[in-house]
C-alpha positions in Angstrom: -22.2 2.8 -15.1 -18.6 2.2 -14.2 -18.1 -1.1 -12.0 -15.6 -2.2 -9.5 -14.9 -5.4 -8.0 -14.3 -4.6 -3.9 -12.1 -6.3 -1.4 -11.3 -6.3 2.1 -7.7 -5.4 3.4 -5.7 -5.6 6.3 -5.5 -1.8 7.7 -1.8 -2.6 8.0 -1.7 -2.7 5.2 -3.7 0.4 3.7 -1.3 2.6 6.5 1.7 0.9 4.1 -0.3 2.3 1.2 -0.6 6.0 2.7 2.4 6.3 4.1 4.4 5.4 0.6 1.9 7.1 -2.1 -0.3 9.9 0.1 -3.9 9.6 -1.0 -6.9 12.3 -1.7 -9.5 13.5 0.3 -12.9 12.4 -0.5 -16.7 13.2 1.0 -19.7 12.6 -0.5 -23.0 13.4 0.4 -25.7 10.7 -0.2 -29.6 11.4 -0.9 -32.5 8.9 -0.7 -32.9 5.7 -3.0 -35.7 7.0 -6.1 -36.7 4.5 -8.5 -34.1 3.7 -10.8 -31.7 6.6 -9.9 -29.7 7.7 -7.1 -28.1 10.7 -6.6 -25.2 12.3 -4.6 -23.1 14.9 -3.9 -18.6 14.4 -3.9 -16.4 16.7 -2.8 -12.6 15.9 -4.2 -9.4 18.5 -3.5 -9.8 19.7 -6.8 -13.1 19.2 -7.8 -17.0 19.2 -6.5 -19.8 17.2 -8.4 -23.8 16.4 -8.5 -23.8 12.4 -9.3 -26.9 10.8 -11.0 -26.3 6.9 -10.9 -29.4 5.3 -12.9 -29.9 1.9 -13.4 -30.1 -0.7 -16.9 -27.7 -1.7 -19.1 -26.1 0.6 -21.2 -27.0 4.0 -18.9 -24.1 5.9 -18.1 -24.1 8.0 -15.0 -24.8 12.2 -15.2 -22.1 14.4 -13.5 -22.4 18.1 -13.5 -19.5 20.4 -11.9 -20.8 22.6 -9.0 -19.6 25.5 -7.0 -18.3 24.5 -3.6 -20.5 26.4 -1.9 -23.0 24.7 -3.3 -21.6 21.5 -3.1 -21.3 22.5 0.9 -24.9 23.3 0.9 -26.1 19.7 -0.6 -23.5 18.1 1.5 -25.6 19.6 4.7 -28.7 18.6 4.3 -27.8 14.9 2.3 -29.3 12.0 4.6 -25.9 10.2 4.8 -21.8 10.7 4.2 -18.8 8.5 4.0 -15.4 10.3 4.2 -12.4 8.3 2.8 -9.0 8.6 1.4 -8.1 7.3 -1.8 -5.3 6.2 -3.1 -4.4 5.3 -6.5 -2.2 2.2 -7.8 -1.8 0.8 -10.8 -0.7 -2.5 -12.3 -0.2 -2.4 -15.9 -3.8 -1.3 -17.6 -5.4 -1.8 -14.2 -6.5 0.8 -11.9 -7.0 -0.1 -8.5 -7.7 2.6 -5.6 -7.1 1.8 -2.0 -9.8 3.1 0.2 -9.3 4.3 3.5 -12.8 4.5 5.4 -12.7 7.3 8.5 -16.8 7.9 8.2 -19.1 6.6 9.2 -16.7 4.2 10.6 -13.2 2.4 10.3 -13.1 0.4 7.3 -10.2 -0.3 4.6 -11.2 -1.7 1.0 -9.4 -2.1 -2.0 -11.3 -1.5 -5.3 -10.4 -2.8 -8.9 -12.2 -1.7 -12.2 -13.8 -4.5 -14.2 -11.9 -4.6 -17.3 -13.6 -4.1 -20.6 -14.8 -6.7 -23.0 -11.8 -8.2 -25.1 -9.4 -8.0 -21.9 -9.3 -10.1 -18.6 -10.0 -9.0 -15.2 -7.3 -8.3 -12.8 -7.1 -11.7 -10.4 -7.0 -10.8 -7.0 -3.7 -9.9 -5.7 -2.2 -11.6 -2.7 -2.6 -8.8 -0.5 -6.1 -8.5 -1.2 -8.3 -10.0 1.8 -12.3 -11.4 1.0 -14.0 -10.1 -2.0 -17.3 -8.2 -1.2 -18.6 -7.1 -4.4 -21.5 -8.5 -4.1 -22.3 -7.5 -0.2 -24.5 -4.0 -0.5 -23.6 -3.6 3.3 -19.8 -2.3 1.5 -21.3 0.0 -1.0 -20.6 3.7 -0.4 -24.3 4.4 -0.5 -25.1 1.7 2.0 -22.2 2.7 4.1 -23.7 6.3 4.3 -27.2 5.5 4.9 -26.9 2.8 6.9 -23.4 2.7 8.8 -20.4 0.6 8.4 -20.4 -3.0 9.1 -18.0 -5.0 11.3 -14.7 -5.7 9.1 -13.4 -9.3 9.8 -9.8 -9.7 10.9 -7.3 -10.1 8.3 -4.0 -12.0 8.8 -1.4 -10.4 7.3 1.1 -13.2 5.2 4.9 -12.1 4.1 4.2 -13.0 0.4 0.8 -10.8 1.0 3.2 -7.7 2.0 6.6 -8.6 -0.4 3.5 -8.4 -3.0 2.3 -5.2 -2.2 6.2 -3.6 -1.4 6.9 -4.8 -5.0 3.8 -3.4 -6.2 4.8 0.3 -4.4 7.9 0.0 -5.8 6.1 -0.5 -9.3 8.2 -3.8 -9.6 5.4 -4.6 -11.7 4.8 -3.9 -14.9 2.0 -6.0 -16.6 -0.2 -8.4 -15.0 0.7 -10.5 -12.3 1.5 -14.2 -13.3 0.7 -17.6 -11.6 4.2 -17.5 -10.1 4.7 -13.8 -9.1 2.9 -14.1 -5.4 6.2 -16.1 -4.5 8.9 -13.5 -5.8 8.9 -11.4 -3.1 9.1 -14.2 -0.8 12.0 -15.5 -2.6 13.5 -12.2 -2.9 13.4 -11.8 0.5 15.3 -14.6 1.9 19.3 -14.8 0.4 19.5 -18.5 -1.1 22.4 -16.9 -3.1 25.6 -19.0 -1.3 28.1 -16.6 -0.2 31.7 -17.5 -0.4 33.4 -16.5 2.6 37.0 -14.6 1.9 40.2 -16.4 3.4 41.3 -14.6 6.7 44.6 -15.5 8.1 44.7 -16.4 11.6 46.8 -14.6 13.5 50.2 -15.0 14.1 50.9 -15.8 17.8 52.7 -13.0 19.7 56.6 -13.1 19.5 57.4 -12.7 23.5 61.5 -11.9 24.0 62.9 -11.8 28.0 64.8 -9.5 29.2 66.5 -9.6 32.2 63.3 -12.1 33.0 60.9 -9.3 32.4 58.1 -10.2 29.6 58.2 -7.6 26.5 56.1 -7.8 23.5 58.0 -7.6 20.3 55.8 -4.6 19.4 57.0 -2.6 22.0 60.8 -3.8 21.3 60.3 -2.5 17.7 58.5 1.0 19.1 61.4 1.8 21.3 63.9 0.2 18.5 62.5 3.1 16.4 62.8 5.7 19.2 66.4 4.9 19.5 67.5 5.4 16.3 69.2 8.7 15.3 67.1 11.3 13.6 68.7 12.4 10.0 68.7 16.2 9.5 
């Protein structure tokens, strides 16, 4: 069975996250715990599906494609839903998928696939907020069947959102290093000196009297010019 470590963030943040890459429409349809299986029904834009999630080591989980009219039916009489949208990001071979709670109740999580074997997991990013992968309260299943819990307040640093803007603007290409959470920050701030170009000060104003009236010497030339013969 596929695992995913699951954290908290801001919902600032996760409107950032719709509002640059869109997201898909998920519902699922959840039935009551049996021993040593669980099943339940998702509805994606493209695609409707019968989930059997059984427990041990080495069991994969059983997906079978359904009609959805039929995934409509299960949905209706399933003891519990969730509703989210999910988005997809990516940083380098990591898949991480923003999740946007609307039911049973507001609620915005990031989650990020374990990695197999013979590579590392992703570290948690910045922008990420408390990791509650091992809470069953932020489960889908225990989100459906029993309601979402209170999410904590989560303050919302600059190098948390530089991180994520870089991350949207797939500034990132492998994964993150110890010093890439202060990038953005250093991006964002201009510690490039800037050389100021010389500007002249202006001449003062040449002032002529005539006949002890005050005239500029630009109007002297403009009427200088109007006086002068016109060549045919």
């Amino acid at each position: 069975m596929a695992t995913h470590r699951l954290f908290i963030i801001a919902p600032s943040l996760a409107r950032l996250i719709q509002k640059e890459r869109g997201g898909e429409r998920v519902l699922e349809g959840y039935f009551p715990d049996q021993p040593q299986r669980r099943t339940y029904v998702q509805t994606e834009e493209t695609r409707s599906s019968l989930i059997l999630e059984a427990d041990g080591v080495g069991v994969s989980d059983e997906q079978a494609d359904l009609p959805p009219a039929h995934a409509q039916a299960l949905l209706a009489v399933s003891q519990g839903q969730v509703e989210y949208l999910r988005t997809r990001l990516s940083m380098g071979s990591h898949d991480i998928q923003a999740l946007h709670f609307v039911r049973p109740g507001p609620l915005d999580l990031v989650a990020v696939a374990n990695a197999p074997e013979d590579h590392q997991d992703l570290p948690p990013l910045p922008w990420f907020g408390p990791e509650v992968s091992g809470e069953p309260a932020y489960q889908r299943r225990r989100l459906a069947l029993d309601g979402a819990p209170a999410a904590p307040e989560i303050e919302v640093t600059n190098g948390a959102l530089n991180h994520l803007l870089d991350l949207l603007e797939d500034r990132f290409s492998t994964r993150p290093g110890p010093h890439e959470a202060t990038i953005s920050d250093a991006s964002s701030a201009d510690v490039t000196p800037r050389f100021k170009a010389h500007v002249p000060e202006p001449e003062p104003e040449v002032v002529e009297t005539i006949d002890g009236l005050a005239i500029e010497d630009e109007v002297i030339r403009e009427l200088a010019r109007s006086l002068q013969p016109r060549q045919r």
